[in-house]
C-alpha positions in Angstrom: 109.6 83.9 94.7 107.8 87.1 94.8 104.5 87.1 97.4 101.8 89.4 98.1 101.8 91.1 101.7 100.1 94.0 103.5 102.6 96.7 104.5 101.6 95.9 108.1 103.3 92.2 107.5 106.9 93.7 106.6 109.9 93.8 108.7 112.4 96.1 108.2 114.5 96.0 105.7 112.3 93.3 103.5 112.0 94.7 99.8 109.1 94.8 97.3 107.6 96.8 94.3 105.0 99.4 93.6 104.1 100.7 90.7 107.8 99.2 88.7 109.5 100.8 91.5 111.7 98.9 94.2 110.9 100.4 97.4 112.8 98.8 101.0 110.7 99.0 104.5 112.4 101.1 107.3 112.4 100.8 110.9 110.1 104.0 110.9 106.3 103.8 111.5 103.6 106.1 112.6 100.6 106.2 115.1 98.7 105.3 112.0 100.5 101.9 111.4 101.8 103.6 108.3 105.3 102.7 107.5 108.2 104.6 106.0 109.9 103.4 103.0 112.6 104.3 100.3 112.6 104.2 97.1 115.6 102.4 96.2 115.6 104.4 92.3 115.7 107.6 93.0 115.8 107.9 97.1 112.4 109.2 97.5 110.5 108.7 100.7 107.1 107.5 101.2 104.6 106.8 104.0 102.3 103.4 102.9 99.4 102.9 104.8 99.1 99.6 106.8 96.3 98.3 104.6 98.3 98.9 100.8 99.2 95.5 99.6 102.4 95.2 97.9 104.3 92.4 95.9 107.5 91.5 97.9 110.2 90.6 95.4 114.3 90.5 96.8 116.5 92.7 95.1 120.0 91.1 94.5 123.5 92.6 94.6 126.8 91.3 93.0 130.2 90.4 95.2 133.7 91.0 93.9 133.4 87.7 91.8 130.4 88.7 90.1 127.9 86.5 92.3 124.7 86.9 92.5 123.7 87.8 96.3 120.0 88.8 97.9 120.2 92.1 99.1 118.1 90.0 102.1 118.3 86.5 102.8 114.5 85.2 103.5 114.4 83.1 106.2 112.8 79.8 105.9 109.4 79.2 106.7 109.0 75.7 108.7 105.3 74.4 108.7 104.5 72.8 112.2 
């Protein structure tokens, strides 16, 4: 399931898409909010203001026996 999210609402390592491109958040932010991320086709960086929104979507990998694996496992989200 892929949401919507401010920039601002990632967490490092969470993965979404801009412009057909798969980009992964960093650890790395600046006195702006901005945070650094990488694009994960061709390993360009990129600052992204706290206030771009961007459509999360996991990117998945395969294991030895050819399963498919999220690159991030989301955590579920219990409703009090």
């Amino acid at each position: 399931m892929s949401t919507m999210n401010y920039i601002e609402e990632l967490i490092p390592g969470d993965t979404f898409i801009i412009d057909s491109h798969y980009y992964i958040a960093t650890t790395d932010f600046n006195k702006r909010g901005a945070k650094f991320c990488i694009n994960l086709h061709d390993g360009t960086c990129k600052w992204l203001d706290p206030s771009y929104i961007v459509k999360k979507s996991p990117v998945y990998i395969l294991d030895t026996d050819n399963n498919i694996i999220p690159l991030k496992k989301e955590q579920d989200k219990i409703n009090v």
